[in-house]
TORGU-213292 format. One record per residue: residue number from 1; residue in one letter; x, y, z of N, C-alpha, C in turn. Coordinates in steps of 0.2 Angstrom, whole numbers. Layout:
BEGIN
VEXDREN seq type   nc1   nc2   nc3  cac1  cac2  cac3   cc1   cc2   cc3
VEXDREN NUM    A     X     Y     Z     X     Y     Z     X     Y     Z
...
***
This chain:
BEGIN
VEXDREN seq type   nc1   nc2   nc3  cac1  cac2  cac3   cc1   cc2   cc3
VEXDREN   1    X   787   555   274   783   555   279   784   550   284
VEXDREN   2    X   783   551   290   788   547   296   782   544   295
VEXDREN   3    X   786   534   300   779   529   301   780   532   309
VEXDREN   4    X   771   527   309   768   529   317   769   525   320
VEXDREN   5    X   772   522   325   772   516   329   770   516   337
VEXDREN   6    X   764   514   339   763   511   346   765   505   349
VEXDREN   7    X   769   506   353   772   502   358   768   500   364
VEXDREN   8    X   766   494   365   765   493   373   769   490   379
VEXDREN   9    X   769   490   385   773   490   390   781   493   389
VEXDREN  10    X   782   498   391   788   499   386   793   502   393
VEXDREN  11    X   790   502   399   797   503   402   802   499   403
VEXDREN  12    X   802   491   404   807   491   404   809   486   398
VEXDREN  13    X   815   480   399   813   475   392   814   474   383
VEXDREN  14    X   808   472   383   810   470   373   805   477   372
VEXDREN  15    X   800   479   377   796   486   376   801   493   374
VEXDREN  16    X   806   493   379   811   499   380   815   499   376
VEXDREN  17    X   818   492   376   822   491   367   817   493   360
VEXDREN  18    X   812   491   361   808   494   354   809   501   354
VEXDREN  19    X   808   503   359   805   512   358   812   513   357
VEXDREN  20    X   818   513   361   826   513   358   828   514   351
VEXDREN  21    X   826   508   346   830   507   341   825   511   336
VEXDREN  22    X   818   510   338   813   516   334   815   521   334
VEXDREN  23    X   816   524   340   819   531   342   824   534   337
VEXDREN  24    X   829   529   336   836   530   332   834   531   326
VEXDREN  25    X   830   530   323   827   533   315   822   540   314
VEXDREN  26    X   825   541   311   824   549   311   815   549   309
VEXDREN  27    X   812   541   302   807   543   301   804   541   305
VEXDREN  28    X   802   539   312   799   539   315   796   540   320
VEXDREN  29    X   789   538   322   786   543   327   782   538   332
VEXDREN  30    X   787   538   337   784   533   344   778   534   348
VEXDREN  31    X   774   531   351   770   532   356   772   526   361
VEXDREN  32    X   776   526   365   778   520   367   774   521   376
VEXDREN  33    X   769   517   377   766   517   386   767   512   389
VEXDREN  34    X   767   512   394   767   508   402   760   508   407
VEXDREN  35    X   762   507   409   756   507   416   759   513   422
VEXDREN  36    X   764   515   422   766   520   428   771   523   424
VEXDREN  37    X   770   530   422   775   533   417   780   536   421
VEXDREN  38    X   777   540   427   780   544   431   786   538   433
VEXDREN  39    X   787   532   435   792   529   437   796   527   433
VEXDREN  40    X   793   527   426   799   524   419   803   530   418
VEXDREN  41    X   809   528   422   815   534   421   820   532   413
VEXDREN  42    X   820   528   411   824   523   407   820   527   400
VEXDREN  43    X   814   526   402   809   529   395   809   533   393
VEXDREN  44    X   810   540   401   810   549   399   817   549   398
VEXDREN  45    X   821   548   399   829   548   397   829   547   391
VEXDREN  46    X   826   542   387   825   542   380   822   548   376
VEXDREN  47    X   816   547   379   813   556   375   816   562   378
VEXDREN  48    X   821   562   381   825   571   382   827   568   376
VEXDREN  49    X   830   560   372   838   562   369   832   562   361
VEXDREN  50    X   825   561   361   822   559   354   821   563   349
VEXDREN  51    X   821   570   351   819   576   347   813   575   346
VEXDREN  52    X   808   577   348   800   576   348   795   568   346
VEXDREN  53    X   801   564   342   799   559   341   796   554   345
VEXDREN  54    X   796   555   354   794   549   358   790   553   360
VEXDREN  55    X   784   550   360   776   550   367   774   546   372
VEXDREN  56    X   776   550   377   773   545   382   765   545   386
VEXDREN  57    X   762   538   385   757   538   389   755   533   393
VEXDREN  58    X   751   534   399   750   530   402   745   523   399
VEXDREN  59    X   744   519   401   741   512   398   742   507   402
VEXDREN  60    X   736   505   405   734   496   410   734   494   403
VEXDREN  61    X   733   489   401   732   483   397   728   479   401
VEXDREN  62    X   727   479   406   724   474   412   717   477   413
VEXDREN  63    X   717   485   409   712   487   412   707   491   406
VEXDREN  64    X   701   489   404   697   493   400   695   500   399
VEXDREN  65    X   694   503   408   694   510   405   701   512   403
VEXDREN  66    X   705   511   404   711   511   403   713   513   394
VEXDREN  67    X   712   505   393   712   506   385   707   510   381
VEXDREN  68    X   702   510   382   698   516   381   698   524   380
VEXDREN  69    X   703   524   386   704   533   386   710   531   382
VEXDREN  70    X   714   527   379   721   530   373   719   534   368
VEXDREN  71    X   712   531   365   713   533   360   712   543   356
VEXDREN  72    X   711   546   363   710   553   362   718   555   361
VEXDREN  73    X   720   553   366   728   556   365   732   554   360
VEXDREN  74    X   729   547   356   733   545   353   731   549   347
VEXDREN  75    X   726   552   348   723   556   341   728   562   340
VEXDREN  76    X   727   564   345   732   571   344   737   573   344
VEXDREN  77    X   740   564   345   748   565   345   749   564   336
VEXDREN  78    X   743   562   332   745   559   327   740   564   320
VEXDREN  79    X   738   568   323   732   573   321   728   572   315
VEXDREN  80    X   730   573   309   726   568   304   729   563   300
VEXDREN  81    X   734   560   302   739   553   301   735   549   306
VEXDREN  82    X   737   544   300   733   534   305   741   530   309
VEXDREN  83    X   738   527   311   743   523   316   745   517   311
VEXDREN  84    X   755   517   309   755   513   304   756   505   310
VEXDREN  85    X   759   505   314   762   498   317   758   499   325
VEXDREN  86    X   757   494   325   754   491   336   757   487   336
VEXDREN  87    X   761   487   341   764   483   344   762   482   350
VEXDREN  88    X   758   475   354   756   473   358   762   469   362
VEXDREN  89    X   765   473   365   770   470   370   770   467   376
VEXDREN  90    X   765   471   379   765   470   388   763   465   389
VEXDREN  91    X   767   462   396   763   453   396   764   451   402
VEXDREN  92    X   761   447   405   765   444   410   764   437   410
VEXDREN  93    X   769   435   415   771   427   414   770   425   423
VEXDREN  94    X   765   421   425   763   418   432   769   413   435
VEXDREN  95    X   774   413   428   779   407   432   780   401   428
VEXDREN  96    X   783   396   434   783   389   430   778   385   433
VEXDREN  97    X   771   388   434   766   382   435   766   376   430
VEXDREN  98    X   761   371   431   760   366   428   752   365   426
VEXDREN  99    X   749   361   423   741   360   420   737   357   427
VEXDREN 100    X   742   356   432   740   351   438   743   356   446
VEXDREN 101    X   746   363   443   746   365   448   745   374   448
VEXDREN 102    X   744   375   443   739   382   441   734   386   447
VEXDREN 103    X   737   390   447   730   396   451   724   398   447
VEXDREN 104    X   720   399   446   712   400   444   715   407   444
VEXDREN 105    X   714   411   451   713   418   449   722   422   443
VEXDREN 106    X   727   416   444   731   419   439   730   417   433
VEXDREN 107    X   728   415   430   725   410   426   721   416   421
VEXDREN 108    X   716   419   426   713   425   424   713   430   423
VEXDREN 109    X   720   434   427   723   438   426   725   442   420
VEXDREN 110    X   731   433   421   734   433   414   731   434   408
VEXDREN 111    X   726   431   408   720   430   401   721   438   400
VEXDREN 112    X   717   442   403   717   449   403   722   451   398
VEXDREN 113    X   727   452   402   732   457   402   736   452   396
VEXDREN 114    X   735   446   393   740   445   388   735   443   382
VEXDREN 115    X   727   441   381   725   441   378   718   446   376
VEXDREN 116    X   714   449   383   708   453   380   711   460   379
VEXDREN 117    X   718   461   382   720   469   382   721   469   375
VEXDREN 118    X   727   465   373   727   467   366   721   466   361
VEXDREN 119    X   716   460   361   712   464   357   709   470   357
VEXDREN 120    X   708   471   365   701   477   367   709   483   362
VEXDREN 121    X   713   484   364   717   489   362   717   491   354
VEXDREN 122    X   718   483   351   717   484   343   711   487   340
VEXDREN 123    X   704   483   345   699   486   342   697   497   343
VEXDREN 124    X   699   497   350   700   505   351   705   509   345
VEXDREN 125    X   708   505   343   713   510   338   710   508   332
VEXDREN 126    X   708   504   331   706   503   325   705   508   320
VEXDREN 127    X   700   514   321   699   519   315   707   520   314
VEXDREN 128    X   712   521   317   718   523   317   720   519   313
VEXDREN 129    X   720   514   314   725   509   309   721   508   301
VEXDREN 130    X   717   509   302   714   511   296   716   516   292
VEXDREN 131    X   717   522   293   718   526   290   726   527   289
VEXDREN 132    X   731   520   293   738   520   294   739   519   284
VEXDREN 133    X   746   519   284   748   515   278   751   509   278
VEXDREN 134    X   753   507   284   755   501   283   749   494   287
VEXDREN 135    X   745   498   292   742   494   295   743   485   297
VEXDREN 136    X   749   487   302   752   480   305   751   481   313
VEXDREN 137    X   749   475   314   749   474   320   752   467   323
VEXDREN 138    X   757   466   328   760   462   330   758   462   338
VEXDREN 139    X   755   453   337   755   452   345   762   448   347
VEXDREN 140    X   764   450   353   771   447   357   769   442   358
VEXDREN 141    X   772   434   354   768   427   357   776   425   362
VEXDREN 142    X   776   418   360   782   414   362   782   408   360
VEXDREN 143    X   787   406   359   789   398   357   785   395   363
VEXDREN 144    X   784   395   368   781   390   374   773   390   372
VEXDREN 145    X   772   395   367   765   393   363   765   390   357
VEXDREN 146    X   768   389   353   768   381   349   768   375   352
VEXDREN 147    X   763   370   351   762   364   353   769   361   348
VEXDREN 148    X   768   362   343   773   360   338   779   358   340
VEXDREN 149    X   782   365   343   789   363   346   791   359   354
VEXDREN 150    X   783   358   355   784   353   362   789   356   367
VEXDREN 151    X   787   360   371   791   364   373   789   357   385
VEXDREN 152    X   785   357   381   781   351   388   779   355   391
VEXDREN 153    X   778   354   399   771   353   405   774   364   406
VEXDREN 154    X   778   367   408   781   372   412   779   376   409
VEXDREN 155    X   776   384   412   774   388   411   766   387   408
VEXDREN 156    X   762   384   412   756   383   409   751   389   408
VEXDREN 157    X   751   393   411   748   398   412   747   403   405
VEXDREN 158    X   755   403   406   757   408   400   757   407   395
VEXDREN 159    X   759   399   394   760   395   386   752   395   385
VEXDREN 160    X   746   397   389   739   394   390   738   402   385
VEXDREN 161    X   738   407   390   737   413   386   740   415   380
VEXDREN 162    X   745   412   379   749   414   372   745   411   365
VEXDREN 163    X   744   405   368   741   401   361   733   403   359
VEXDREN 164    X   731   407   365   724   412   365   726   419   360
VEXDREN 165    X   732   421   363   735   427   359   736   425   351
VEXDREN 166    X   738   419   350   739   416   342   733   414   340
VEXDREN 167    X   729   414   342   721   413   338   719   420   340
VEXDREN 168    X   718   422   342   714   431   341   721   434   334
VEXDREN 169    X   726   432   333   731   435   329   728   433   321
VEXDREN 170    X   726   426   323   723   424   314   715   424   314
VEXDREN 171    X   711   426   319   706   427   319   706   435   315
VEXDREN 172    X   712   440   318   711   448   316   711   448   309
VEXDREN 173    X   718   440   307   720   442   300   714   441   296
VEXDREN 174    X   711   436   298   702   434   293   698   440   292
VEXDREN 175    X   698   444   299   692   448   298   696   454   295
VEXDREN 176    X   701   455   294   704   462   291   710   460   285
VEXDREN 177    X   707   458   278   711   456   273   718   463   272
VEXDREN 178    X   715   469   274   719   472   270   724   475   276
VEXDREN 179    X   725   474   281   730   472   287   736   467   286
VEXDREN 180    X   739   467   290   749   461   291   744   461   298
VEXDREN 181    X   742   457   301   744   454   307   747   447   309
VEXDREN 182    X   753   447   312   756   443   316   759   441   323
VEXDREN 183    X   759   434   324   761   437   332   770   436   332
VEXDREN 184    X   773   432   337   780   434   335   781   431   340
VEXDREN 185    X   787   427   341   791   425   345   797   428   347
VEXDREN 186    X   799   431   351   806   437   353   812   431   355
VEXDREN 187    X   809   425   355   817   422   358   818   421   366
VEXDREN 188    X   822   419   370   823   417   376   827   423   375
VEXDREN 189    X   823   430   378   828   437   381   831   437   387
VEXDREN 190    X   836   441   389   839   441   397   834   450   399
VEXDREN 191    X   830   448   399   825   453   402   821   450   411
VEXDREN 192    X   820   454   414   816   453   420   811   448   418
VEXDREN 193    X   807   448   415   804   439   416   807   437   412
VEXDREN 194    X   811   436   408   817   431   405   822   427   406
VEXDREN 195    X   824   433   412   828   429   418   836   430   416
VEXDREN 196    X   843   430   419   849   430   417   851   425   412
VEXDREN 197    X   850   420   416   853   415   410   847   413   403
VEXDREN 198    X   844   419   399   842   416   394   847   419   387
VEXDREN 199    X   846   417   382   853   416   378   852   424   373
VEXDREN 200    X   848   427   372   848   433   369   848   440   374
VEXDREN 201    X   851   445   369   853   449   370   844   454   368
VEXDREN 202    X   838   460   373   838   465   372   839   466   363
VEXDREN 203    X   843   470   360   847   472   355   846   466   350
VEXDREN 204    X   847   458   350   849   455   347   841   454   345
VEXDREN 205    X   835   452   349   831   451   349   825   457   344
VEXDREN 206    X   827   463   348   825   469   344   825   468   338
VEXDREN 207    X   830   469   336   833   471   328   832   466   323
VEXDREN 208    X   831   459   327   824   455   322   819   457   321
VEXDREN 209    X   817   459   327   808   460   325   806   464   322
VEXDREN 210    X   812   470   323   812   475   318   811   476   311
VEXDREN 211    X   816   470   309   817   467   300   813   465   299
VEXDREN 212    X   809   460   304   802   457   300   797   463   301
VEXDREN 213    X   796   467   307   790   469   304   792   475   297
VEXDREN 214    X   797   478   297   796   482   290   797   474   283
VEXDREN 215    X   797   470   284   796   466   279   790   463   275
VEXDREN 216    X   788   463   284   781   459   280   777   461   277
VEXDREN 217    X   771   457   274   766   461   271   760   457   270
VEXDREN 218    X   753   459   268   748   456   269   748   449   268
VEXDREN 219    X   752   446   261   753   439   262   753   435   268
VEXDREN 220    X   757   439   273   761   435   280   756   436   286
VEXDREN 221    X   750   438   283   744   440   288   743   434   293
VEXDREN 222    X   741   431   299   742   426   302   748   423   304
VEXDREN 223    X   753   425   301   757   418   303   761   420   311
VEXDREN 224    X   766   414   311   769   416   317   775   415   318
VEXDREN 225    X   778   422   318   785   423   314   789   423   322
VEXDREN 226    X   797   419   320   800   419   326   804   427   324
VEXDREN 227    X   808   429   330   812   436   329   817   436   323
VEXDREN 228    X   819   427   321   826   431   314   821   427   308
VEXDREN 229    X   815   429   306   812   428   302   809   421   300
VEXDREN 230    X   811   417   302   806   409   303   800   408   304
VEXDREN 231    X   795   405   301   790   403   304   788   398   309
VEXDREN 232    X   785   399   313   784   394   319   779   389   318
VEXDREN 233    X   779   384   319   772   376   318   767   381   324
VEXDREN 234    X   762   380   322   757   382   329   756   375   335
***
């Protein structure tokens, strides 16, 4: 019996890469969404080659009615199967402000779309994960959100909303013992907000997070696992 995997933000990225290397497994059954689907030509180029295994739909993360209406579609793409894996990908990054030079309304934004979406998203799917068999959930964190690592002053915003996303990740894992939730560190990728010169490849990046999430298990519930399997200091 194939696993069930949703993907968020998946047009372009570590999102597109997911849906890529999922796609390549035969037991697999993708629902990889974006915010504008009609424009992800990257994504429907994947579903001509997937043989029925990729679904596309649309998804704000930014937006409530938005996450709200998935969960119909997401029923019937999975009929009476639970959703085994979430993968909360979509994110954005406001830059390299500082604690002393932050915008309020990006500040905001960001919260949304990097930290209320994915909860609001997990709690709407939730009957789904429940009745999944593997019931994991992965939030997309980043190294710039351990204090541990002292990463210093740069990207306040983001490092701001990250470390909210790693307390919603061990607050899930408390309230749902019989769940894997973690969040995950992908690495400095060479993706559009990661910019050309970061040191990973897309591919190299993927194909960890990969490893770890069929590895983990409810032990690993909370932690913060980097892409080639390391845990992170909070």
């Amino acid at each position: 019996m194939p696993f069930s995997w949703l993907v968020t933000g998946c047009s372009r990225g570590i999102g597109l890469e997911l849906t890529r290397q999922l796609v390549s497994k035969a037991n697999n059954i993708v629902i990889a969404t974006c915010r504008n689907p009609d424009e992800a030509t990257d994504l429907h180029a994947l579903k001509a080659e997937a043989q029925g295994q990729l679904h596309i739909l649309k998804l704000d993360m930014a937006s409530t009615e938005s996450i709200d209406a998935i969960l119909q579609p997401v029923q019937e793409i999975l009929g009476t199967g639970g959703l085994d894996f979430l993968l909360n990908n979509a994110a954005m990054n406001a830059g390299m402000d500082t604690a002393f030079s932050f915008k309020v309304d990006d500040l905001m934004q960001t919260m949304m779309l990097n930290v209320a979406g994915p909860g609001h998203l997990a709690e709407v799917l939730l009957p789904l994960l429940e009745n999944g068999r593997q019931r994991v959930i992965m939030n997309m964190s980043t190294g710039l959100a351990s204090i541990g690592l002292n990463y210093g002053e740069k990207c306040a915003t983001y490092s701001i909303s990250k470390v909210a996303l790693n307390m919603l990740t061990y607050k899930q894992s408390k309230a749902k013992s019989n769940f894997t939730v973690i969040c995950m560190d992908p690495g400095w990728v060479k993706t559009e907000m990661g910019g050309p010169g970061a040191m990973l490849e897309p591919r190299e990046s993927v194909d960890g997070i990969i490893r770890v999430l069929r590895s983990v298990t409810p032990a690993d519930s909370g932690k913060f696992f980097r892409f080639d399997g390391n845990v992170l200091p909070w």
